[in-house]
N, C-alpha and C positions, 0 to 999 in steps of 0.2 A: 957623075956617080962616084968621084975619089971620096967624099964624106963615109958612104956606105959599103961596108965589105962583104958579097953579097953572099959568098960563099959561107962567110962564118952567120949570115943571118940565118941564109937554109938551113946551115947545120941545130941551129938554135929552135930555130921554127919545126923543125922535123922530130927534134926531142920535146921540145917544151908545149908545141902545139899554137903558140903565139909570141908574137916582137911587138915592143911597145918604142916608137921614136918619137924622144919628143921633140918639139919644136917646127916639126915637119914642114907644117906652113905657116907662111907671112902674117901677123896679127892684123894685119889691114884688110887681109881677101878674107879671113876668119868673122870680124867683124862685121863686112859686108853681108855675107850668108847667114849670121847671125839674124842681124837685122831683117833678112827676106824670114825669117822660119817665124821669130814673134811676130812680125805683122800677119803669119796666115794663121798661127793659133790662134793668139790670146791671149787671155787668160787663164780660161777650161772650157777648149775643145772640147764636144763630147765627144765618148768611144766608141769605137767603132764595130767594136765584138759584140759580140752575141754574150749574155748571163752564162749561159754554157763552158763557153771557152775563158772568160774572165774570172770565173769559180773557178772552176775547175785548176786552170793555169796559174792562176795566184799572179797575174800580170795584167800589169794596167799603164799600156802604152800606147796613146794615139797615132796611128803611123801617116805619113805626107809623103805624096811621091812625086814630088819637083818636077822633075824632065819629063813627065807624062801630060801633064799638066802646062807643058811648052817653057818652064821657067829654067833658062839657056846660063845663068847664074852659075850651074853648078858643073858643068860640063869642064872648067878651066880644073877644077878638082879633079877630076877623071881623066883627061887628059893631060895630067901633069907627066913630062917626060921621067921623072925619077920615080913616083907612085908606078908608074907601068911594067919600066923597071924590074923593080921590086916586086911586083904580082907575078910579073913572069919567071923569076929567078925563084918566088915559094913554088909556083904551082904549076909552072911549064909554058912553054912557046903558044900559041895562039887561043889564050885560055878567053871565057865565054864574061864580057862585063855584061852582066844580068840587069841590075837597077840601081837608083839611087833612094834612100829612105831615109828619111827623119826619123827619127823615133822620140816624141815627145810626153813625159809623165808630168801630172799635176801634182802639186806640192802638197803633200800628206796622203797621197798612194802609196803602193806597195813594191813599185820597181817593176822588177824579172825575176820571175821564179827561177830554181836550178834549170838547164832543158839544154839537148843540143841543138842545132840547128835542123838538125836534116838526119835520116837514122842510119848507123855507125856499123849496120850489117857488113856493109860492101867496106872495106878502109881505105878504095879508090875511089868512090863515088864521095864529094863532098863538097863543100861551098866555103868561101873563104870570104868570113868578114873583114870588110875595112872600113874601121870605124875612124870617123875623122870629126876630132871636138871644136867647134867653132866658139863657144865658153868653157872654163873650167867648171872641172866636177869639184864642189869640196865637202871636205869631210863634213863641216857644220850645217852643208845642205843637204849631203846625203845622196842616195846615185852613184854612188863607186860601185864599178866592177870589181866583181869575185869569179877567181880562174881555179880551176884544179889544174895543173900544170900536169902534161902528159897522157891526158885522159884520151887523149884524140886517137888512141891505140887500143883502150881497154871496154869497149861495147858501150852495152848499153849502160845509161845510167840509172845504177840503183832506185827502184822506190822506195821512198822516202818521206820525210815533211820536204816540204818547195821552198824552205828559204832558211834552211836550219845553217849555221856553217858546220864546214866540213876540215876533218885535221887535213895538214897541206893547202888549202886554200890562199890565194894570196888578192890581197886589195889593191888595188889600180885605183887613184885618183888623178886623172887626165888633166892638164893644163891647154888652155886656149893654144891651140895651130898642133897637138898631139897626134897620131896617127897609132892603133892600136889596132894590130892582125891577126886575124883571131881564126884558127882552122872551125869548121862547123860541127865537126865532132867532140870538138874539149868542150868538158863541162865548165858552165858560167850561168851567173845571173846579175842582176844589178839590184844596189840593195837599197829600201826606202827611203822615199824622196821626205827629207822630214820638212821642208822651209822651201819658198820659192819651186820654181822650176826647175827641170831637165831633161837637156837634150841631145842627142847626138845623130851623128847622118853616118848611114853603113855605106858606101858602095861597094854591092855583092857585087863577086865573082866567083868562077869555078873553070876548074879542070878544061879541057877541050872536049874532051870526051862524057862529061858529067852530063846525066839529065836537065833536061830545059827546065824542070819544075822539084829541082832535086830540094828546095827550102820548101815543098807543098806538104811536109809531113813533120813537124817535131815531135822530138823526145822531151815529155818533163816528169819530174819521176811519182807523177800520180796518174798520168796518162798520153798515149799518143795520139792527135791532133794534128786533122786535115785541113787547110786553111781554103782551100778551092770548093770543098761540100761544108765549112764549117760543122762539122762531122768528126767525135770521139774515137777513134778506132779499137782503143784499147784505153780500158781501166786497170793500173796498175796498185798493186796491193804490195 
């Protein structure tokens, strides 16, 4: 862990809401996982949502959940000694790894709307994405992350249009073996895929104390959104 100073990351992480490292991982185990995610899409997966939630949410991302499904590939990612680290030094000593997820868009969809993760009532209760790029994002294909830096303290987020930018926003375009940490409270979304594919794999985690189901509910700023009753909770005006 001498590469990483992990004090100065928390500190980063605690104001900013997110750390981006690049290079994280080896091009080779990048590759490899790559390799395993097009051969389960495709070319266009259909999605998996309901018209409800895909309106509604302005998001159109296929999700795959490798290790549920027995595919042991991804495990070397999660269990890398410095990734663990590092989760434990953002979010504390025996914190919960929840799952691992693809999240795949087809080329001339819409992305990620604005949304948080998980809702920003409590600002102990939260989820902490770890997005890990096994291809880069580029700008001429479109799929860069948009962060509000610091959001992860200021509630909910505004209603609004879902994919307008916002002053302060900053664009993240990820290279192949990138690792991007992402608190579940800052506002983000990913912005449309205009050419080709993209994809990227979160492995959630949270808090020790956090609910088992604490990503069952996002914030997006047209409404709130149950993923377990695919059920609206709230229309936001």
């Amino acid at each position: 862990m001498g590469k990483y100073d992990l004090a100065r990351m928390k500190s980063r992480f605690q104001t900013d809401g997110y750390v981006h490292l690049p290079g994280f991982f080896s091009p080779s185990q990048m590759d490899h996982l790559s390799g395993l995610i097009t051969d389960h899409f495709g070319d266009a997966p259909e999605f998996e949502h309901d018209e409800a939630f895909i309106g509604g949410a302005k998001t159109e991302v296929v999700p795959w959940f490798p290790q549920r499904e027995g595919v042991a590939d991804f495990d070397a990612v999660q269990n890398n000694a410095d990734f663990q680290a590092i989760t434990e030094a953002l979010i504390g000593k025996q914190f919960q790894s929840q799952y691992c997820m693809v999240m795949f868009s087809k080329a001339g969809t819409s992305g990620q709307a604005w949304h948080q993760d998980c809702p920003p009532e409590d600002e102990t209760a939260f989820n902490l994405n770890r997005l890990v790029y096994t291809s880069a994002i580029q700008e001429e294909i479109g799929g860069q992350i948009a962060i509000m830096p610091g959001t992860h303290g200021k509630g909910a987020i505004p209603a609004g249009d879902p994919h307008e930018d916002l002053p302060g926003q900053i664009i993240l375009s990820p290279k192949k073996g990138d690792l991007v940490l992402l608190h579940g409270h800052c506002w983000h979304r990913v912005l449309p895929i205009k050419s080709k594919c993209r994809f990227s794999t979160n492995f959630r985690a949270a808090p020790a104390l956090a609910p088992e189901d604490i990503t069952d509910v996002c914030v997006y700023r047209n409404m709130r959104y149950r993923f377990s009753t695919s059920e609206v909770l709230e229309v936001r005006v």
